[in-house]
C-alpha positions as CSV (number, residue, x, y, z in Angstrom):
1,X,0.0,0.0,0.0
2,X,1.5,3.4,-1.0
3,X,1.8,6.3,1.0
4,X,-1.1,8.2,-1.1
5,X,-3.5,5.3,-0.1
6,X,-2.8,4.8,3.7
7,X,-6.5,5.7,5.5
8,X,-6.0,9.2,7.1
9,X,-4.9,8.9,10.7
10,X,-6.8,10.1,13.9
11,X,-6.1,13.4,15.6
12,X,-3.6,12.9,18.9
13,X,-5.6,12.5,22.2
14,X,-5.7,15.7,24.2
15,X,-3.4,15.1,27.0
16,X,-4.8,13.7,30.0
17,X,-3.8,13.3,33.9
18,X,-2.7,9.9,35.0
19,X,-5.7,7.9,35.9
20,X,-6.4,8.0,39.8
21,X,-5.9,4.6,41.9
22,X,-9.5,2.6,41.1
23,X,-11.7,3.1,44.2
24,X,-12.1,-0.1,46.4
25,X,-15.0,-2.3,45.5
26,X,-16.6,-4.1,48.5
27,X,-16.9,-7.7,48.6
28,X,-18.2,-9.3,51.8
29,X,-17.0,-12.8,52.2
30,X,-19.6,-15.2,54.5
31,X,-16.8,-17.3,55.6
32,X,-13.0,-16.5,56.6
33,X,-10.6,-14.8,54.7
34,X,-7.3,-16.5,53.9
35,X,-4.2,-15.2,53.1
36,X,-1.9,-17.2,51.4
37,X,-2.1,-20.4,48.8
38,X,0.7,-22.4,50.2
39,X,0.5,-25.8,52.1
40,X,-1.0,-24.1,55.7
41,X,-3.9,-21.9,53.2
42,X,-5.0,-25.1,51.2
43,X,-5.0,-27.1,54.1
44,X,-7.0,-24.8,56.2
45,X,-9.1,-24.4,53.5
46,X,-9.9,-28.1,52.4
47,X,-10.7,-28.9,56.1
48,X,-13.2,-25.6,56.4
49,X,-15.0,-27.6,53.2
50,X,-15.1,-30.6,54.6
51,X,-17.0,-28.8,57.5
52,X,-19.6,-27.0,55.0
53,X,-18.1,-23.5,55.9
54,X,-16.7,-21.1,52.6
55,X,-13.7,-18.9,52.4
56,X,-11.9,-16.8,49.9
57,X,-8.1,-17.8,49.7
58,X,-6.1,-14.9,48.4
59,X,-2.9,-15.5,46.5
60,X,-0.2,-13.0,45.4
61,X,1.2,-15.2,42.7
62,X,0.0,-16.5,40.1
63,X,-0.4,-20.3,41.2
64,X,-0.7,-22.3,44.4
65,X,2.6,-23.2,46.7
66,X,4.8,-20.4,44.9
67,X,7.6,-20.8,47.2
68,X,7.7,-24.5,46.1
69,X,7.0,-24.1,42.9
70,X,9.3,-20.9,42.2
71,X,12.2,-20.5,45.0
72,X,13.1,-24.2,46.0
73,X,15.9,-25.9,44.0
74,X,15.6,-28.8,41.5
75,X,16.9,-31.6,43.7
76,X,15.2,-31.2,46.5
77,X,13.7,-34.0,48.7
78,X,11.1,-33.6,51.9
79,X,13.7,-34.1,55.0
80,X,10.8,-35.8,57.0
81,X,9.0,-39.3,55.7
82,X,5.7,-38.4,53.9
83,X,3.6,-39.6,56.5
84,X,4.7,-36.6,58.6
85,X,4.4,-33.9,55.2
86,X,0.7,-34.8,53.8
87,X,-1.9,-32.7,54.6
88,X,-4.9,-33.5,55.9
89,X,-8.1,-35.6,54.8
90,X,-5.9,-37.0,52.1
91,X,-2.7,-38.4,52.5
92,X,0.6,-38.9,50.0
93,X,0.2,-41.6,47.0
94,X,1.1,-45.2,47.8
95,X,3.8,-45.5,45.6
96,X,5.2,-42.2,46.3
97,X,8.7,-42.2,48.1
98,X,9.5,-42.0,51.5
99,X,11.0,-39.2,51.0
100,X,8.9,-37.3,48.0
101,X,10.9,-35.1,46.1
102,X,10.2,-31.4,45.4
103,X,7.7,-32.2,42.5
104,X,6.8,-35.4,43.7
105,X,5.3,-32.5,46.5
106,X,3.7,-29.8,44.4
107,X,1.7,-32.9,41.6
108,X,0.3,-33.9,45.2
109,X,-0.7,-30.1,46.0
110,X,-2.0,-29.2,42.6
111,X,-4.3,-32.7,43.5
112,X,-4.9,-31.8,46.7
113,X,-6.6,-28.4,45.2
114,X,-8.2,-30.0,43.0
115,X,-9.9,-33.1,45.0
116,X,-11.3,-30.1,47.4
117,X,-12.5,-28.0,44.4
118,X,-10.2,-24.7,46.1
119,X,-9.8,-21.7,43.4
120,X,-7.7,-19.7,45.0
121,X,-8.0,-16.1,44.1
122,X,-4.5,-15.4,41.9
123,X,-2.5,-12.4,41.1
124,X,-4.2,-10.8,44.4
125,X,-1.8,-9.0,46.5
126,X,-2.7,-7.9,49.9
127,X,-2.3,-4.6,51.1
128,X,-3.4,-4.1,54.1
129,X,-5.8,-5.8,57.1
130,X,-7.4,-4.3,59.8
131,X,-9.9,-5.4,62.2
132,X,-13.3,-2.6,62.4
133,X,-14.6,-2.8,65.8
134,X,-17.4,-1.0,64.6
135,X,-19.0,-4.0,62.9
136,X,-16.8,-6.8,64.1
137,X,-15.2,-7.5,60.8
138,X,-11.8,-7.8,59.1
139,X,-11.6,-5.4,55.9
140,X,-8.4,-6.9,53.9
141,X,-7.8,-4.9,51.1
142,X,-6.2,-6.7,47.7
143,X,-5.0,-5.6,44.3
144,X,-4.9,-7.3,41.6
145,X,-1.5,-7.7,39.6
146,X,-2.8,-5.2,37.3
147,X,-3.6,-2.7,39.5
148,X,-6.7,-2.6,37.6
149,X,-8.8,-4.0,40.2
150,X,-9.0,-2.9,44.2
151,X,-11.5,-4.9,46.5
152,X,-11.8,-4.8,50.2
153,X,-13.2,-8.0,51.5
154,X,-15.1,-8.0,54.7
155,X,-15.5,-10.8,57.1
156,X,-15.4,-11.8,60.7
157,X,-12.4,-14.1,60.1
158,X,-9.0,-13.6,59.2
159,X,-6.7,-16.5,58.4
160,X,-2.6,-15.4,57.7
161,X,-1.2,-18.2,56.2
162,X,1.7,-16.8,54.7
163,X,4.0,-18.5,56.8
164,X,7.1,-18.2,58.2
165,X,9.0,-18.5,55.1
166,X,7.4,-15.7,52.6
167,X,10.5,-13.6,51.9
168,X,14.3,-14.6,52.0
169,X,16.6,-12.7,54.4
170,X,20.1,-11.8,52.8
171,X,22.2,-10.5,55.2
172,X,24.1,-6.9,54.8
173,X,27.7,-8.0,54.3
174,X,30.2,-5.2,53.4
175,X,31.6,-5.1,50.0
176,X,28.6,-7.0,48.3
177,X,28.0,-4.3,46.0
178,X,31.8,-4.9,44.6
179,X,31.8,-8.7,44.1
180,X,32.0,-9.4,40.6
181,X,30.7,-12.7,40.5
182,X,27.5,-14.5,40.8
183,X,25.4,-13.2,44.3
184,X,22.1,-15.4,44.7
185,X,19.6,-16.0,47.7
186,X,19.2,-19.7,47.5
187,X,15.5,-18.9,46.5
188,X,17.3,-18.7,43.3
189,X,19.3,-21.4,42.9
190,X,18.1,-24.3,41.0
191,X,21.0,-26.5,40.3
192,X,24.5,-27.0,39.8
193,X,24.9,-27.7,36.8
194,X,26.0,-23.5,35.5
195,X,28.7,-23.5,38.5
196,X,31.1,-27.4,37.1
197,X,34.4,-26.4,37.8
198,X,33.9,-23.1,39.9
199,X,34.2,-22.4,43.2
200,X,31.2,-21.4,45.2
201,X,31.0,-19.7,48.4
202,X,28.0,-20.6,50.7
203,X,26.6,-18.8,53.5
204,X,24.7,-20.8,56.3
205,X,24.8,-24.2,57.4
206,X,21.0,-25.0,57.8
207,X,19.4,-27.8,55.7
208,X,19.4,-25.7,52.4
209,X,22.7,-25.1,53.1
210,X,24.1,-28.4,53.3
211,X,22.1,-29.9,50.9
212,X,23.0,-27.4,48.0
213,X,26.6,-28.0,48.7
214,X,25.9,-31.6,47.7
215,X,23.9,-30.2,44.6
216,X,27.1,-28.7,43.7
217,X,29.4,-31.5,44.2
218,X,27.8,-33.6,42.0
219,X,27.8,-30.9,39.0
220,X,31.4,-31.0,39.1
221,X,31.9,-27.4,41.6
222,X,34.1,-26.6,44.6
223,X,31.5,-25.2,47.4
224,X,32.9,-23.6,50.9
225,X,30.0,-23.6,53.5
226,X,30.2,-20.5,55.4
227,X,29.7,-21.9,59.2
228,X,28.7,-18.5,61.7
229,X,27.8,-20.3,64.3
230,X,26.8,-24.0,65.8
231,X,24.8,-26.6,64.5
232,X,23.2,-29.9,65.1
233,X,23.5,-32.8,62.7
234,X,21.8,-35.5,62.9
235,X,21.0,-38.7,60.8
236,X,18.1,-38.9,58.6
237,X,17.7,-42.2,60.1
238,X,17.9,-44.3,63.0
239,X,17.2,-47.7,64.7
240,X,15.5,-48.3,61.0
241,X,13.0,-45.5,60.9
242,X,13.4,-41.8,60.8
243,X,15.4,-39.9,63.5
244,X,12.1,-37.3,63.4
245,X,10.1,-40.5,64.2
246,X,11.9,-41.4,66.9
247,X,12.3,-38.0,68.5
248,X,8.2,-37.8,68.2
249,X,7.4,-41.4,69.8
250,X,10.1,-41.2,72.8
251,X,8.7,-37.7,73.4
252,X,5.2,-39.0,74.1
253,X,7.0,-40.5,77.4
254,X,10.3,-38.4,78.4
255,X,11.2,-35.2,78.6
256,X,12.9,-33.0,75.9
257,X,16.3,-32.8,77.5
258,X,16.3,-36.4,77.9
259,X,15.2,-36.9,74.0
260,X,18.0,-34.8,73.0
261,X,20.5,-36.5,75.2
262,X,19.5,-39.9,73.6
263,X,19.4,-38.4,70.2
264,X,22.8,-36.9,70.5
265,X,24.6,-40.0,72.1
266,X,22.8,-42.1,68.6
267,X,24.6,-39.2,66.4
268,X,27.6,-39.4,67.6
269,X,27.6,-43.3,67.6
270,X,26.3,-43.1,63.8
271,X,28.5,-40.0,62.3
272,X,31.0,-39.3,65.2
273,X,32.3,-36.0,66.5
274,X,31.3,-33.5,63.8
275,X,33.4,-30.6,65.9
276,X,36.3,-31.7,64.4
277,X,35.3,-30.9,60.9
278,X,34.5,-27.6,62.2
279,X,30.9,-28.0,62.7
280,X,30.8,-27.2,66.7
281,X,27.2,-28.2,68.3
282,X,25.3,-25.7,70.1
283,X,25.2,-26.6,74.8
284,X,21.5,-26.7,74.1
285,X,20.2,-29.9,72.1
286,X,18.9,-30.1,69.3
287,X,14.9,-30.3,69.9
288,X,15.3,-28.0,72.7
289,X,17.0,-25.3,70.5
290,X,14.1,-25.9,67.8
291,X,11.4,-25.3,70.7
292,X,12.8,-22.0,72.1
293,X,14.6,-20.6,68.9
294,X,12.9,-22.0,65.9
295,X,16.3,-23.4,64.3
296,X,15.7,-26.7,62.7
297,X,18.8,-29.2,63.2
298,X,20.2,-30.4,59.9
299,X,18.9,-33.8,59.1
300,X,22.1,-35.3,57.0
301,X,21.4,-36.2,53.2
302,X,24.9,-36.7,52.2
303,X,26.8,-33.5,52.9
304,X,28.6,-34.9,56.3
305,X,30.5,-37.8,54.0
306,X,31.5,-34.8,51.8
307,X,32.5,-32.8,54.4
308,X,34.5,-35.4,55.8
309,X,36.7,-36.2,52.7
310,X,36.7,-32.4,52.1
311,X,34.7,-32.2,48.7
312,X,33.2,-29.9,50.7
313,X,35.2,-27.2,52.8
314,X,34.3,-25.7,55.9
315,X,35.4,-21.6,55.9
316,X,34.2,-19.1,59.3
317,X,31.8,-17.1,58.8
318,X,32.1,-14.0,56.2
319,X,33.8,-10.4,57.5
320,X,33.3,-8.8,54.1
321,X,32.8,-10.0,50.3
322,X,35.9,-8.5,47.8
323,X,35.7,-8.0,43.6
324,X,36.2,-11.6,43.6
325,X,36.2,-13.1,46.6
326,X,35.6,-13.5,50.2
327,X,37.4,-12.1,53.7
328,X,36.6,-14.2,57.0
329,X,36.5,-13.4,60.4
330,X,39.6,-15.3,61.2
331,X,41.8,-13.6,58.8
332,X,41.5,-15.8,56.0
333,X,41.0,-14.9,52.7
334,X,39.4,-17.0,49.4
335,X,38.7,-16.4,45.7
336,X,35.1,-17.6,44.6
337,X,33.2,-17.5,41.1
338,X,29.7,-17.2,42.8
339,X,28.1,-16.7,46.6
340,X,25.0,-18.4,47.6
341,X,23.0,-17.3,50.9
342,X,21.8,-19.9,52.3
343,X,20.1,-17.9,54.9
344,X,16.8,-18.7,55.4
345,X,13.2,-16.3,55.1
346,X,11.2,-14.7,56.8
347,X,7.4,-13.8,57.4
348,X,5.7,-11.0,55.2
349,X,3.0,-10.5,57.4
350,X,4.1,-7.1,59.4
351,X,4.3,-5.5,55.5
352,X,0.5,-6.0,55.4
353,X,-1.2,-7.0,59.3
354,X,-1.6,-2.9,60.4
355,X,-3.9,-4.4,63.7
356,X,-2.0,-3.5,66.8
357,X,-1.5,-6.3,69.2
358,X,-1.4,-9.0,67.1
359,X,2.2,-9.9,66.0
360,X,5.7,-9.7,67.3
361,X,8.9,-7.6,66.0
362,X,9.9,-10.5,64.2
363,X,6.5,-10.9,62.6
364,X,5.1,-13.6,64.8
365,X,2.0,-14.2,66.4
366,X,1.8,-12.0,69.4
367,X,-0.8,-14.7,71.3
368,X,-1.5,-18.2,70.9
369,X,-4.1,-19.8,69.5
370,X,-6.9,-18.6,68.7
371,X,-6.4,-15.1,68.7
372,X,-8.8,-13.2,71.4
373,X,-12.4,-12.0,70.0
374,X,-10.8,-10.6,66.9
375,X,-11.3,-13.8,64.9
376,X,-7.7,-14.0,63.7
377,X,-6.0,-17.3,63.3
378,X,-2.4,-18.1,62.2
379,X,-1.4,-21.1,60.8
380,X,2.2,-22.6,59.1
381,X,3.7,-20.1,62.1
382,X,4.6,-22.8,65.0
383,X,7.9,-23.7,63.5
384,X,7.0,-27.3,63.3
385,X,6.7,-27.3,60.2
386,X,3.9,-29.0,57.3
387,X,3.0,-31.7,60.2
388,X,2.8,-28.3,62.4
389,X,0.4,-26.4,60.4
390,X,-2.0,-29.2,59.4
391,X,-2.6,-29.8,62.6
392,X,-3.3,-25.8,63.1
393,X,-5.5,-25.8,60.0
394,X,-7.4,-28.4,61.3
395,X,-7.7,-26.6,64.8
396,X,-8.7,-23.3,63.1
397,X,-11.4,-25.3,60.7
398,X,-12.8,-26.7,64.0
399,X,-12.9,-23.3,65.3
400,X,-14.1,-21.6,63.0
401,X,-16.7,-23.7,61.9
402,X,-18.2,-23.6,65.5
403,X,-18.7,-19.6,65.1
404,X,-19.8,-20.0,61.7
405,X,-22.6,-21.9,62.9
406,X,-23.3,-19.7,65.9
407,X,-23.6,-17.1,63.9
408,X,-25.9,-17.9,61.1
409,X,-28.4,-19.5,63.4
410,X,-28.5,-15.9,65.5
411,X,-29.3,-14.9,61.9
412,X,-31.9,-17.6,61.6
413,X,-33.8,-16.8,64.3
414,X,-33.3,-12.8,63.4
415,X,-30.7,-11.6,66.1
């Protein structure tokens, strides 16, 4: 088509201010509101159907278990046998593993969703929650990805199951800003396989930790785990089951100090004295130290051999990063191609909970379960992790089924 024949073209839009933030939209839910789409929201969720009562799950990304499906790498296995992972009212295949591996995990979530028809509202990001005293209801405000779309939903229940583990923590390390190579949260490591033949510095010595340097021995790399400070490591098995099933069935009868005292005496029998290869345990034992500070001892998956023959070095913990390398505390200093925090998350929830009272500094529940006359319930937040928050979804269902009912028969009967 020639110039002469082009279709004459329309006049240029007077200019216009940018378009104002779209006013809220009310939606009033008759059940609880749930935040978050992860194990502890489905599960919570799927055990509120099963009791007849409806909810709204709101979910910022764009799919169900995000942190499982986006920021876990590829190898990874459940450190716990399934029968202590499933949720409830529907447990693990029968011919899955033992030990299911990360998608092994999210097929069973995706058909755990689906068996309890949950349709999780996606791409909704929430912005703030407050409680209104006025009318006894939460008002959670959401966008939409878009930003084309703000609702505020109102309900008497509030459910936060974001978790502990919504946002990774990287720690402020001088120099960071000048290393040259590869700097990654291990949220976004997925294999090994780009680092054959490099040297890879990483930070923390928790289960992600230990198990990523094993990732990276097999692709070939040289990975230095940056130890701060103690940690307990204990088999994955022992006496023929799992360590986590023993530790569960003797602490039906004995205290925790004395569970820890057995536990540690099995360790060292099984791997020896892991101080020697720099790995010094904490004076508190291991399920005692998970009870009072929420740090989960490292359940051994292979990195302890590695250690031992030195495919995997031990370094002190991290003074300052250079161009292209490393400082430590005790003076020494290492050239490495890539740095991977192993460091562990935290909880989202203070970005977007504005109701006084309810959570700590840390962004914890302030108060146990349930949460006064407010109607707010946390669950995925004891630090016992998925066995943990299935048994708080189920004790939130229960609950909140109970006030569900109460409340539409004082509708019933017109009160």
């Amino acid at each position: 088509m020639s110039a002469e024949t082009l279709p004459p073209q329309p006049p240029p839009l007077p200019a216009t201010d940018p378009p104002s933030s779209p006013t809220p939209r009310i939606s009033i839910v008759h059940g609880p509101v749930i935040v978050g789409a992860g194990p502890s929201g489905l599960a919570v969720a799927a055990s509120l159907r099963r009791l007849c009562v409806p909810s709204v799950i709101l979910e910022r990304s764009d799919g169900i278990a995000d942190l499982w499906s986006h920021r876990m790498y590829d190898r990874l296995t459940l450190h716990l046998p399934k029968p202590f992972c499933q949720l409830p009212h529907l447990p693990f295949p029968a011919y899955f593993p033992s030990y299911p591996s990360k998608d092994h995990f999210l097929g069973y979530l995706h058909a755990y969703a689906h068996h309890f028809s949950l349709r999780p509202l996606f791409g909704c990001t929430v912005m703030d929650a407050r409680f209104d005293p006025a009318v006894s209801l939460w008002r959670v405000t959401a966008i939409r990805r878009d930003l084309s779309d703000v609702v505020e939903f109102l309900s008497p229940w509030l459910v936060v199951a974001t978790g502990e583990n919504a946002e990774p923590v990287v720690p402020e390390i001088k120099g960071a800003e000048g290393f040259e190579g590869s700097l990654l949260h291990s949220s976004e490591y997925k294999s090994g396989v780009e680092y054959e033949g490099k040297r890879v510095l990483v930070v923390g010595c928790g289960n992600s930790g230990m198990e990523i340097c094993v990732d990276l021995c097999e692709h070939g790399a040289m990975p230095f785990m940056s130890v701060r400070s103690g940690v307990h490591i204990l088999p994955r098995e022992m006496l023929g089951t799992s360590t986590f099933g023993v530790a569960m069935k003797l602490l039906r009868w004995l205290p925790t100090k004395v569970v820890d005292r057995f536990l540690l005496i099995m360790a060292k029998m099984m791997i020896g004295d892991t101080e020697k290869y720099g790995l010094k345990r904490p004076k508190v034992g291991p399920l005692e130290l998970k009870n009072t500070t929420g740090k989960t001892p490292v359940l051994d998956v292979g990195a302890l051999s590695r250690i031992k023959d030195e495919r995997i070095k031990i370094v002190s913990e991290v003074e300052s990063l250079t161009s292209n390398g490393a400082k430590f505390v005790d003076g020494g200093e290492m050239a490495f191609h890539a740095v991977v925090f192993a460091t562990g998350y935290k909880s989202n929830a203070p970005l977007w909970l504005k109701e006084a009272g309810v959570l700590t500094a840390e962004g914890k529940p302030e108060h146990s379960f349930p949460n006064g006359e407010k109607g707010i319930y946390f669950v995925g937040f004891s630090g016992k992790g998925l066995l943990g928050a299935s048994v708080d979804a189920i004790k939130t269902a229960l609950d909140v089924s109970a006030r569900w009912t109460r409340l539409s028969e004082s509708k019933d009967v017109g009160l």
